[in-house]
DSSP file (Angstrom, degrees, kcal/mol; ACC not computed):
  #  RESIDUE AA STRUCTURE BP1 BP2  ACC     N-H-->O    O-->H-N    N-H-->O    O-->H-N    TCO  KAPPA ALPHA  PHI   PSI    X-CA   Y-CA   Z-CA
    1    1 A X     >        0   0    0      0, 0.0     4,-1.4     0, 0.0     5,-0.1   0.000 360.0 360.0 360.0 -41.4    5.6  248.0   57.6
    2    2 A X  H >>  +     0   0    0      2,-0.2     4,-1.8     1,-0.2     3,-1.3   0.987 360.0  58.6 -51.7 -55.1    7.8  245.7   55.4
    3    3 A X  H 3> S+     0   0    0      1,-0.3     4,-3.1     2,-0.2     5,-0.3   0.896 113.9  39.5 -48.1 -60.4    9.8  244.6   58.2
    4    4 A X  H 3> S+     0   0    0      2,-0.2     4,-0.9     1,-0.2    -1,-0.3   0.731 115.0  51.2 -79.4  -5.5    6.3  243.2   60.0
    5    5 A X  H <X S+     0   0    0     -4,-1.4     4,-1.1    -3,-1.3    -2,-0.2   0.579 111.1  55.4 -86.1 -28.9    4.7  241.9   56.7
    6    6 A X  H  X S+     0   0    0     -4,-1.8     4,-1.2     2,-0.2    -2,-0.2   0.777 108.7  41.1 -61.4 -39.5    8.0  240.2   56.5
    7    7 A X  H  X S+     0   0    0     -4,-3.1     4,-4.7     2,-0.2     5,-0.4   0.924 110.7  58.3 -71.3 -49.9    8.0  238.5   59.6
    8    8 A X  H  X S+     0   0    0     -4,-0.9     4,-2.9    -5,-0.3     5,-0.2   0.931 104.7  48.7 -35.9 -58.7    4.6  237.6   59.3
    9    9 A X  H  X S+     0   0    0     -4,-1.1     4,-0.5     1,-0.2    -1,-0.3   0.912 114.0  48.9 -63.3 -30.7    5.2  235.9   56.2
   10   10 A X  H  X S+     0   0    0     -4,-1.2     4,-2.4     2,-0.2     3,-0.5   0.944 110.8  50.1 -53.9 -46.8    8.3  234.0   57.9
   11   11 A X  H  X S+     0   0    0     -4,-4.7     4,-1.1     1,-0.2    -2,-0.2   0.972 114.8  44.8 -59.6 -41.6    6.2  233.1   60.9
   12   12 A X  H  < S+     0   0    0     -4,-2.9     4,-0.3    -5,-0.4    -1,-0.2   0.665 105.1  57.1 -64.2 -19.9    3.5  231.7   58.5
   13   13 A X  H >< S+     0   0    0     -4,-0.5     3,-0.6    -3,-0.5    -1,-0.2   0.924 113.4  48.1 -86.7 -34.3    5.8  229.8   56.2
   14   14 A X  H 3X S+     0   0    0     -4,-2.4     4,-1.9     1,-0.3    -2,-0.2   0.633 105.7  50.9 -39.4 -43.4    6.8  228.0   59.6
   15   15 A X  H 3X S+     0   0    0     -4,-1.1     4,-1.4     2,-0.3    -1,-0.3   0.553 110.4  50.0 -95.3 -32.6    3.9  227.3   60.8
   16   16 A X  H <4 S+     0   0    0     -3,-0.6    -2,-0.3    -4,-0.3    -1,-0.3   0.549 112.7  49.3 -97.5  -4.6    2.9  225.7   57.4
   17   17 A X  H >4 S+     0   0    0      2,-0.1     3,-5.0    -3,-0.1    -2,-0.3   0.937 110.8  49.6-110.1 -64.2    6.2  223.6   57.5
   18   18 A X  H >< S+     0   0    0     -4,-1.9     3,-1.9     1,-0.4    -2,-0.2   0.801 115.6  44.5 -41.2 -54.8    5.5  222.3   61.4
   19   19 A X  T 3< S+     0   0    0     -4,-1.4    -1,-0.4     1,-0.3    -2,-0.1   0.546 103.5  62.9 -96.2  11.1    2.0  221.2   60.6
   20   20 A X  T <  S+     0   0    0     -3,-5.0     2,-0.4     2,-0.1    -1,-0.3   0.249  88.5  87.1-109.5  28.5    3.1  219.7   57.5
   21   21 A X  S <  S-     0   0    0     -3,-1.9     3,-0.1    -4,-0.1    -4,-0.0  -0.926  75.2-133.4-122.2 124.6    5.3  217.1   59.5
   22   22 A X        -     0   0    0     -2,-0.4    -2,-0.1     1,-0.1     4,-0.1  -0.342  19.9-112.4 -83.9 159.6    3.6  214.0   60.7
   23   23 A X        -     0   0    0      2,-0.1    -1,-0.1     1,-0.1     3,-0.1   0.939  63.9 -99.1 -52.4 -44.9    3.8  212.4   64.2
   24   24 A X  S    S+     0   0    0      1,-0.3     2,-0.9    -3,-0.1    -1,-0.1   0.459  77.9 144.7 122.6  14.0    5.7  209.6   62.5
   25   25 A X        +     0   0    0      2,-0.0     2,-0.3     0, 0.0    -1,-0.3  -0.774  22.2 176.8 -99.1 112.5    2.8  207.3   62.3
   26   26 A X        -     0   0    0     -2,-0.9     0, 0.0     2,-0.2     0, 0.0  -0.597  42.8-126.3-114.7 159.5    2.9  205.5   59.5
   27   27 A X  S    S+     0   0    0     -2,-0.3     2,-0.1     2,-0.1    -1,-0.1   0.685  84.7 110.5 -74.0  -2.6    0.3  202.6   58.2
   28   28 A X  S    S-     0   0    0      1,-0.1     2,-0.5     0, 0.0    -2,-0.2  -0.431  75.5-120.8-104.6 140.6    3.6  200.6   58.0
   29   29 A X        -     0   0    0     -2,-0.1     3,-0.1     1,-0.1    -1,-0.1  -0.600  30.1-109.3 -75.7 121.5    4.0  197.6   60.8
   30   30 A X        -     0   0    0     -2,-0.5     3,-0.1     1,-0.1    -1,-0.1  -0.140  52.9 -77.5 -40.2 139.0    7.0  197.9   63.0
   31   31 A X        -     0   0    0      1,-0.1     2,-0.9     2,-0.0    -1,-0.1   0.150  46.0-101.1 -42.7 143.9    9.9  195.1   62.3
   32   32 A X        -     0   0    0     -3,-0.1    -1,-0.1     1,-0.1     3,-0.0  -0.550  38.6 -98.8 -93.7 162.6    9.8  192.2   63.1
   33   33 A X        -     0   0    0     -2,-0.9    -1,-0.1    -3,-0.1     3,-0.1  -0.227  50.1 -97.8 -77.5 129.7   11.6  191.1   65.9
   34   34 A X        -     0   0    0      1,-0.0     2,-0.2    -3,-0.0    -1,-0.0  -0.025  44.7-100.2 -30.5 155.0   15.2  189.4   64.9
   35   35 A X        -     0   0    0     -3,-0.0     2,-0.5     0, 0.0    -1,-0.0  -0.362  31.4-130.4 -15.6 130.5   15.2  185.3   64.8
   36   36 A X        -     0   0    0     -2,-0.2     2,-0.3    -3,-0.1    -3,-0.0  -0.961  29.2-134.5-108.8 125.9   16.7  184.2   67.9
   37   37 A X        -     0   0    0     -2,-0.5     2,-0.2     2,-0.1     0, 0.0  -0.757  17.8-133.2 -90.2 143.1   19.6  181.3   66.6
   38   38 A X    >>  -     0   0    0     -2,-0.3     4,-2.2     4,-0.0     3,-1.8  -0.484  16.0-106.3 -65.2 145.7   19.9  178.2   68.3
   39   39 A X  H 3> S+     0   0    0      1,-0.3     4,-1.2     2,-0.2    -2,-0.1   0.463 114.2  58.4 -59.4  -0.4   22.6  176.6   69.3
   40   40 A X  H 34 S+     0   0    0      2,-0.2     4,-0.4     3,-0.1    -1,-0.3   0.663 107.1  57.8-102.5 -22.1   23.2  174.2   67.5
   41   41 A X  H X> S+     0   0    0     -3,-1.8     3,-3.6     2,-0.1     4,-2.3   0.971 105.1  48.1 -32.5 -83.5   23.3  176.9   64.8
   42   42 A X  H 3X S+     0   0    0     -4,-2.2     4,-3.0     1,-0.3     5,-0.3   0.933 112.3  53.3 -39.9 -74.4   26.0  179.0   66.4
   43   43 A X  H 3X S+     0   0    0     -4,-1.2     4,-0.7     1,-0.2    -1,-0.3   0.574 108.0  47.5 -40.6 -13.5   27.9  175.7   66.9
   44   44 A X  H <> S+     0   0    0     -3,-3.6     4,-3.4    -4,-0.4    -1,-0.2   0.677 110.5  51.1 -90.2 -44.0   27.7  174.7   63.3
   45   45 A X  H  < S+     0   0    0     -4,-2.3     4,-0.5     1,-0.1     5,-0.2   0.956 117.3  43.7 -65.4 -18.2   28.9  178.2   62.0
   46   46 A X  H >X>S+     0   0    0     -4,-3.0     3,-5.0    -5,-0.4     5,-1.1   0.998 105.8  54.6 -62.5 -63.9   31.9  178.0   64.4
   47   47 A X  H ><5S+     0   0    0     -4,-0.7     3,-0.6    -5,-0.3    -1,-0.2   0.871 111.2  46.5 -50.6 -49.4   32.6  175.0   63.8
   48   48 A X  T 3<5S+     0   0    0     -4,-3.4    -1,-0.3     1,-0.3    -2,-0.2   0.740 110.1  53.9 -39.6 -28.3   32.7  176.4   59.8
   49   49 A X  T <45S-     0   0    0     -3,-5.0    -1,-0.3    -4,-0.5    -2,-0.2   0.421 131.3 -98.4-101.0  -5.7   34.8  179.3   60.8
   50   50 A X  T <<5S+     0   0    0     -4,-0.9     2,-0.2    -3,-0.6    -3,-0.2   0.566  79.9 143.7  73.4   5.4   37.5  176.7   62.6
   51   51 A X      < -     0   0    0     -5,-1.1    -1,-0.3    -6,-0.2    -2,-0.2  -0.629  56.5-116.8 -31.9 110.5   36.0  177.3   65.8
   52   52 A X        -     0   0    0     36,-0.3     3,-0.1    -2,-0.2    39,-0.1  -0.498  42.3 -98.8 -83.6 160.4   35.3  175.3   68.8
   53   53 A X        -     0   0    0      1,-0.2     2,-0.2   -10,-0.1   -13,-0.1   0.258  62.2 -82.4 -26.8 163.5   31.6  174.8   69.9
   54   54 A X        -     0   0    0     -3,-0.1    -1,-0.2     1,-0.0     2,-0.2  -0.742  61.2-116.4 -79.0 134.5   30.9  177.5   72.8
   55   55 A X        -     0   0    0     -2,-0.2    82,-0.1    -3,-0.1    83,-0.0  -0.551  26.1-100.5 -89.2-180.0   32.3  175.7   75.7
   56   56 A X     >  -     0   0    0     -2,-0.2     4,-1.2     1,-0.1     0, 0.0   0.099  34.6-102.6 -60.2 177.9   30.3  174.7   78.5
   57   57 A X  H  > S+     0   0    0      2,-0.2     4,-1.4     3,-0.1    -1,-0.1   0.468 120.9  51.8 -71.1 -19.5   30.2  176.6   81.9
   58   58 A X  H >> S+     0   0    0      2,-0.2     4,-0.9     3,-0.1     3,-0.7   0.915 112.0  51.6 -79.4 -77.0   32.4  174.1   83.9
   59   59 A X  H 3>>S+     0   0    0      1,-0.3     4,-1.0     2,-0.2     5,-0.5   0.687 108.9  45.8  10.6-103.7   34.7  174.7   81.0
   60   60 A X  H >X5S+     0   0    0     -4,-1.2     4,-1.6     2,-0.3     3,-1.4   0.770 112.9  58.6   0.3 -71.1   34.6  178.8   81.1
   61   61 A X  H <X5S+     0   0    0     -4,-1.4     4,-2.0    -3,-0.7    -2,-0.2   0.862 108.8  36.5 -33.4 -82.8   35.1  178.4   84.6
   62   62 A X  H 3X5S+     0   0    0     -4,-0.9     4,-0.6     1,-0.3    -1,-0.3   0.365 114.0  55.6 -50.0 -12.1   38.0  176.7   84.7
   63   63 A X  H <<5S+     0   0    0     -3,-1.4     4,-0.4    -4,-1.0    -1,-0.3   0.548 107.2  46.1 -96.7 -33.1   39.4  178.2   82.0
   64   64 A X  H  X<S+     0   0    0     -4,-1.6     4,-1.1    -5,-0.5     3,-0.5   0.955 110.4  59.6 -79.3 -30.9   39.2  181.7   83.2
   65   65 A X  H  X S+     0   0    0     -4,-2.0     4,-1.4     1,-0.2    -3,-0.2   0.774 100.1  53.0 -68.8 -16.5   40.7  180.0   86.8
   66   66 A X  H  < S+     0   0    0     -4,-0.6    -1,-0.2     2,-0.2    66,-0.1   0.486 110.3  58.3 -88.2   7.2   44.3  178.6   84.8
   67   67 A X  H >> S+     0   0    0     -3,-0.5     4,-1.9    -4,-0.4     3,-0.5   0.650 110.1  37.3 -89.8 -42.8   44.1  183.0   83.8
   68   68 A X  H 3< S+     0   0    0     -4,-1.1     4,-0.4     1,-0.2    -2,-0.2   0.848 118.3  52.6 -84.7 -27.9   44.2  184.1   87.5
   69   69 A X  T 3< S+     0   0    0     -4,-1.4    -1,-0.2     1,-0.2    -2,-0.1   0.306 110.0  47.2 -99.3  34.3   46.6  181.2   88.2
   70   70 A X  T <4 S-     0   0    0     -3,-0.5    -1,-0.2     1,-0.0     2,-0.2   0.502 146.0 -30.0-113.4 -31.5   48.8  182.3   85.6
   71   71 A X    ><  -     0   0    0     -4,-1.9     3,-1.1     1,-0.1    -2,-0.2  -0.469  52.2-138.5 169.9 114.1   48.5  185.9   86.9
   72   72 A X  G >  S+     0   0    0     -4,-0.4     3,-0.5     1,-0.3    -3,-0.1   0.610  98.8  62.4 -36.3 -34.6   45.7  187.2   88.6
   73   73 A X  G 3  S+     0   0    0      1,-0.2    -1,-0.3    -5,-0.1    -5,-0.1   0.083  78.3  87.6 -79.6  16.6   45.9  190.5   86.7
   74   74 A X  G <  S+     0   0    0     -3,-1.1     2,-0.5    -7,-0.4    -1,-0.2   0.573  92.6  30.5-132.1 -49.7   45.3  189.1   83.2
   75   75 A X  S <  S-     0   0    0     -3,-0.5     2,-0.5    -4,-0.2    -1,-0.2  -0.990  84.5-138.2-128.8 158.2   41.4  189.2   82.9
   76   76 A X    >   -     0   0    0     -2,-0.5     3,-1.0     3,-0.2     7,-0.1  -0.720  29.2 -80.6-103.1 147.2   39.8  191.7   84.8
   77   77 A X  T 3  S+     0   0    0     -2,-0.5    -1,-0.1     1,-0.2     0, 0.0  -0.113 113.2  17.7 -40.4 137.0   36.5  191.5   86.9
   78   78 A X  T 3  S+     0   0    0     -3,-0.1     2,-1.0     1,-0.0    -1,-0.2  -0.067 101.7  91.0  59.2 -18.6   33.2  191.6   84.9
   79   79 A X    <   +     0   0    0     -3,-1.0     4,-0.5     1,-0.1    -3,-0.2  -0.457  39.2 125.5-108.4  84.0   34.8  190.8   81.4
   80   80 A X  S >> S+     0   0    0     -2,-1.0     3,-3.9     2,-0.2     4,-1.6   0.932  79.3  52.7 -74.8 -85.8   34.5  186.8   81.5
   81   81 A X  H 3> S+     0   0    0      1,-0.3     4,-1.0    -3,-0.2    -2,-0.1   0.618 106.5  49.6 -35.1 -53.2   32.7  187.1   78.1
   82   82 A X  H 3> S+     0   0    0      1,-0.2     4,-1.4     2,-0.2    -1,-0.3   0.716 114.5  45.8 -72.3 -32.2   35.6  189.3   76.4
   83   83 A X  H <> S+     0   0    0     -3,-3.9     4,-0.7    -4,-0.5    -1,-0.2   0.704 112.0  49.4-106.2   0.8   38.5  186.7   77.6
   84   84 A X  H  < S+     0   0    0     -4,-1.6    -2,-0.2     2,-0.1    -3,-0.1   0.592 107.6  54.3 -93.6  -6.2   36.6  183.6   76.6
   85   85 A X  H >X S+     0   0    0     -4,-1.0     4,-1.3    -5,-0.4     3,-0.8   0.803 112.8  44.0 -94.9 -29.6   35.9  185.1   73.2
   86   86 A X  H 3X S+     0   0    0     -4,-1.4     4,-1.3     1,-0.2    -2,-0.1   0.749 115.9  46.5 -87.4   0.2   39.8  185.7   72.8
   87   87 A X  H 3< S+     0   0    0     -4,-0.7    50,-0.2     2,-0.2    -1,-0.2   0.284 109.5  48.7 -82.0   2.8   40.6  182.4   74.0
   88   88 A X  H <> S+     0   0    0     -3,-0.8     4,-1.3     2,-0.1   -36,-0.3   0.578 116.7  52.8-123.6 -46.8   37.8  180.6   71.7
   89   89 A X  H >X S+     0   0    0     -4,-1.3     3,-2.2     2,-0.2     4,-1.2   0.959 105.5  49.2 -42.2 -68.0   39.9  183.2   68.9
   90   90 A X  H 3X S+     0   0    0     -4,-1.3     4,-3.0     1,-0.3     5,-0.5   0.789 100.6  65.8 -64.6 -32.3   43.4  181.7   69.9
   91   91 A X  H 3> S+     0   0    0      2,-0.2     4,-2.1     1,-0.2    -1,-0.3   0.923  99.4  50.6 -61.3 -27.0   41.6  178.2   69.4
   92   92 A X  H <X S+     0   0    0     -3,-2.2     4,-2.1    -4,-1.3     5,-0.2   0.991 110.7  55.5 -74.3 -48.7   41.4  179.3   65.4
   93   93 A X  H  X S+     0   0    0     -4,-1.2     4,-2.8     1,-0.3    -1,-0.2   0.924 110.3  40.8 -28.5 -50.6   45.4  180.0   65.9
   94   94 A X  H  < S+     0   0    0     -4,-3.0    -1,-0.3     1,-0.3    -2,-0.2   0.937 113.0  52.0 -74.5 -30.2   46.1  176.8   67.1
   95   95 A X  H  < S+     0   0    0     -4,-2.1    -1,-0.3    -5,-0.5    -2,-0.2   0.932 128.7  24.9 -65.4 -32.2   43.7  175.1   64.4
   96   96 A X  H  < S+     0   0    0     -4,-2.1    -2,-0.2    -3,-0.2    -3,-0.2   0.964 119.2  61.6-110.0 -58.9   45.7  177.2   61.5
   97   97 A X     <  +     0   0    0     -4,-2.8    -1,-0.1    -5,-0.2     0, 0.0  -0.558  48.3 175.3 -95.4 136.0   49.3  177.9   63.3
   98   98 A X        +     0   0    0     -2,-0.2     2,-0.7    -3,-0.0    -1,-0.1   0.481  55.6 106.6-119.1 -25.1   51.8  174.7   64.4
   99   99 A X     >  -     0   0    0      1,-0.2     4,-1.8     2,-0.1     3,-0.5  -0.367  60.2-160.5 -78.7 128.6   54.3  177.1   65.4
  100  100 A X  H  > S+     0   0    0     -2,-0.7     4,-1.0     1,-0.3    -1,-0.2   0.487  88.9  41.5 -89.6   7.3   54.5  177.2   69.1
  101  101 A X  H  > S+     0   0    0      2,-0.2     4,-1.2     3,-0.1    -1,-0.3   0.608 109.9  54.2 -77.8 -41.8   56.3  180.6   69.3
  102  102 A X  H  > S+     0   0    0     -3,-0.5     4,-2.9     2,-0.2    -2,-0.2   0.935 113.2  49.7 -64.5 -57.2   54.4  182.1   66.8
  103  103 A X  H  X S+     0   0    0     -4,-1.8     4,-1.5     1,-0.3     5,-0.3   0.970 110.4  46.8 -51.2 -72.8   51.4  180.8   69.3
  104  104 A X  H  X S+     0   0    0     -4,-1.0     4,-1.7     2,-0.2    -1,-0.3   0.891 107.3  51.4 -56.4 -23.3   52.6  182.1   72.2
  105  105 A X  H >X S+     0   0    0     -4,-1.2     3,-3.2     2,-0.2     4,-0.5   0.975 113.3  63.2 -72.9 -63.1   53.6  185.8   70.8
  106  106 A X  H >X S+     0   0    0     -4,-2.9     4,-3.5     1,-0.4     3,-2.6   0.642 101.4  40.4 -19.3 -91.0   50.0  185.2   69.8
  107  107 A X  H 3X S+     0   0    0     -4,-1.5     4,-2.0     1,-0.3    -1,-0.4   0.691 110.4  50.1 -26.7 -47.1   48.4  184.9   72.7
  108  108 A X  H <<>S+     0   0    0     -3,-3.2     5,-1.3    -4,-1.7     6,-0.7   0.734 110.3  51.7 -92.5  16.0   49.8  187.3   74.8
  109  109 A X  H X<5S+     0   0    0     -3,-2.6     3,-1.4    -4,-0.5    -2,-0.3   0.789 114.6  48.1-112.0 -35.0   49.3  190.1   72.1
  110  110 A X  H 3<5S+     0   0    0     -4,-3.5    -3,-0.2     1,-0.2    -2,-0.2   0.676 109.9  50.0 -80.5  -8.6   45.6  188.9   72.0
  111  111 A X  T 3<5S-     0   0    0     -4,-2.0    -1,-0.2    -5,-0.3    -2,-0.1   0.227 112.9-120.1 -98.2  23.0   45.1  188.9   75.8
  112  112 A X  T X>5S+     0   0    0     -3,-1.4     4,-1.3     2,-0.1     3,-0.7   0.492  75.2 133.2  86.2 -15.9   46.4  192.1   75.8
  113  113 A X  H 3>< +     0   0    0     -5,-1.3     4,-2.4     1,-0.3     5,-0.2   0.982  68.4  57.5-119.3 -81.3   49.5  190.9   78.3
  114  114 A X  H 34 S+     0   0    0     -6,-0.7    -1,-0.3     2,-0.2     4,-0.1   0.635 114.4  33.8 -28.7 -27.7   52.5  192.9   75.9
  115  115 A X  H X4 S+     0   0    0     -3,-0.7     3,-0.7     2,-0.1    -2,-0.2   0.807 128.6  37.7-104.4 -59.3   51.0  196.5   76.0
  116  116 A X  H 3< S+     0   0    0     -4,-1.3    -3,-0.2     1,-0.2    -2,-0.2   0.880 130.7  21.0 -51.7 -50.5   49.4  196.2   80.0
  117  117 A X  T >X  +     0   0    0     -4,-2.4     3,-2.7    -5,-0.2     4,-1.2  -0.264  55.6 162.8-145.1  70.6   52.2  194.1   81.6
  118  118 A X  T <4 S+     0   0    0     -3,-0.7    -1,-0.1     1,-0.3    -4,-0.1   0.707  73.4  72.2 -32.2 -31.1   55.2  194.2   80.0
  119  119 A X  T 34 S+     0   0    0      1,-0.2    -1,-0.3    -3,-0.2    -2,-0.1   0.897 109.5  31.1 -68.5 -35.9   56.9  192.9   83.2
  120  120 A X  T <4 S+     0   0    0     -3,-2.7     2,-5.0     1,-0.1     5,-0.3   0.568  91.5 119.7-115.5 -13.8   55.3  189.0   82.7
  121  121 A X     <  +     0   0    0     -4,-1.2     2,-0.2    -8,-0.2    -1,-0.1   0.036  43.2 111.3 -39.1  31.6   55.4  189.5   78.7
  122  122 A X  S  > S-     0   0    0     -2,-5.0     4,-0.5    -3,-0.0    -8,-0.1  -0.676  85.4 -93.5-116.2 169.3   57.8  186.5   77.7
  123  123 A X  H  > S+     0   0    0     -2,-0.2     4,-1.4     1,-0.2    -2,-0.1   0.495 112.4  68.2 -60.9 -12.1   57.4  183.5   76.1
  124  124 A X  H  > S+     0   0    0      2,-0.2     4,-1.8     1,-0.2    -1,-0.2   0.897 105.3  43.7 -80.2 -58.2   56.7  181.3   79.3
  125  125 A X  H  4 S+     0   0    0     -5,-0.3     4,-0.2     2,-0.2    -2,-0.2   0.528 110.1  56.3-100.8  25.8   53.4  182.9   79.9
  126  126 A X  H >X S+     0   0    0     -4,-0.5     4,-1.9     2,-0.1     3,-1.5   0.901 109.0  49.7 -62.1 -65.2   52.3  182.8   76.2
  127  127 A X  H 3X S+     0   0    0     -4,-1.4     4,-0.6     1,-0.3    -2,-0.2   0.750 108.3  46.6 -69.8 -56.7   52.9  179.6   76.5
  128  128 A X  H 3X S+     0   0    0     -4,-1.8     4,-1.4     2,-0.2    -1,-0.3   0.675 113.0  53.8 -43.2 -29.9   50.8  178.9   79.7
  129  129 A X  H <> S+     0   0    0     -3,-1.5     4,-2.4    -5,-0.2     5,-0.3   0.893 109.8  49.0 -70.9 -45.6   48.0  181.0   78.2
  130  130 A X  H  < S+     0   0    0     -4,-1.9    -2,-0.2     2,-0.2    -1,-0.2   0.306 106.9  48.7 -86.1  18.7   48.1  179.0   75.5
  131  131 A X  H  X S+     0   0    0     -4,-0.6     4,-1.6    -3,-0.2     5,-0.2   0.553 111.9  52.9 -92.6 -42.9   48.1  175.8   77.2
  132  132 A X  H  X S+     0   0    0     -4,-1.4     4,-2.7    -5,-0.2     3,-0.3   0.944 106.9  51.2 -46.6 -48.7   45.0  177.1   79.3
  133  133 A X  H  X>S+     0   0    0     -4,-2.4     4,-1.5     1,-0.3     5,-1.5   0.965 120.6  37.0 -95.4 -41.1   42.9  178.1   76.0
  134  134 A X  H  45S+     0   0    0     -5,-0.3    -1,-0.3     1,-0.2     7,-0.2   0.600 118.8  46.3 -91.6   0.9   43.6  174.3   74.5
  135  135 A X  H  <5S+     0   0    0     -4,-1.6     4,-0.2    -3,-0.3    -2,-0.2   0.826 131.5  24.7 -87.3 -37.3   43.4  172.5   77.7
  136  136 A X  H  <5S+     0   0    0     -4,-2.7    -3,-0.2    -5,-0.2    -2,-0.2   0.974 134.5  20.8 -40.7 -90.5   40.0  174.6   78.3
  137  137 A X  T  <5S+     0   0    0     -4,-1.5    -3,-0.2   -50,-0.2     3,-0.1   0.646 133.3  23.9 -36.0 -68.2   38.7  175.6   75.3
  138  138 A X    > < +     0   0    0     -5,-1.5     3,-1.8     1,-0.1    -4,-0.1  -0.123  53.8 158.6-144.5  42.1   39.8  173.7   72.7
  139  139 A X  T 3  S+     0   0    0     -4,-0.2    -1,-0.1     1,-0.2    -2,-0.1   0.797  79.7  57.9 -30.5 -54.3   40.9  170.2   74.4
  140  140 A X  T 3         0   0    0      1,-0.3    -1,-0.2    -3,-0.1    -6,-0.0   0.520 360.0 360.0 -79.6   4.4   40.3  168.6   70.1
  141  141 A X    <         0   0    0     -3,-1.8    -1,-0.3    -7,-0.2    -2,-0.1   0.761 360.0 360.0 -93.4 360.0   42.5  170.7   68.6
């Protein structure tokens, strides 16, 4: 008899805990939806950061073609975004760092080029990436 008087009281205490758990509707208003920044925002904090402006689309383009004609295997299909944000990166290098060695090791250790393809990993195609990302990129630096 304990044994079912026990459960009983388990089942019951359960049952008071379930119905004492709300859907989740609360009188409280959902956020509001984030501030979309303009661009001319974004271009001012870059600019702040030592950044160039986001370049244009011709710009991109072409900068992501002097990547394939430096070696096709260098950015991979679908990630545009990911090697014009470390080439827009390598523009703060160039703004801060004079040394053009320093610059190239730079470069290929931020495109990745030193762990993936060790074979092309010399100072000649640092130096060609990093002629692309300030002929491209970051023509005023």
């Amino acid at each position: 008899m304990r044994i079912r008087t026990t459960a009983a009281a388990v089942a019951a205490g359960l049952l008071l805990t379930l119905t004492a758990c709300g859907s989740g509707n609360d009188d409280k208003p959902a956020a509001a939806p984030s501030k979309t920044v303009s661009r001319a925002d974004r271009d001012a904090a870059r600019k702040a950061a030592g950044l160039p402006a986001e370049p244009i689309p011709t710009a991109r383009y072409a900068f992501l073609e002097a990547l394939d004609a430096i070696d096709p295997r260098i950015s991979k299909p679908g990630t545009d975004e990911q090697y014009v944000s470390r080439g827009l990166n390598q523009c703060g290098s160039i703004r801060t760092a004079k040394d053009e060695a320093e610059l190239s090791a730079l470069a290929l250790e931020r495109f990745t080029i030193t762990s993936r393809f060790p074979e092309i990993s010399n100072p000649e195609t640092g130096k060609k990436i990093q002629d692309a990302v300030h002929k491209h990129l970051c023509p005023d630096f």
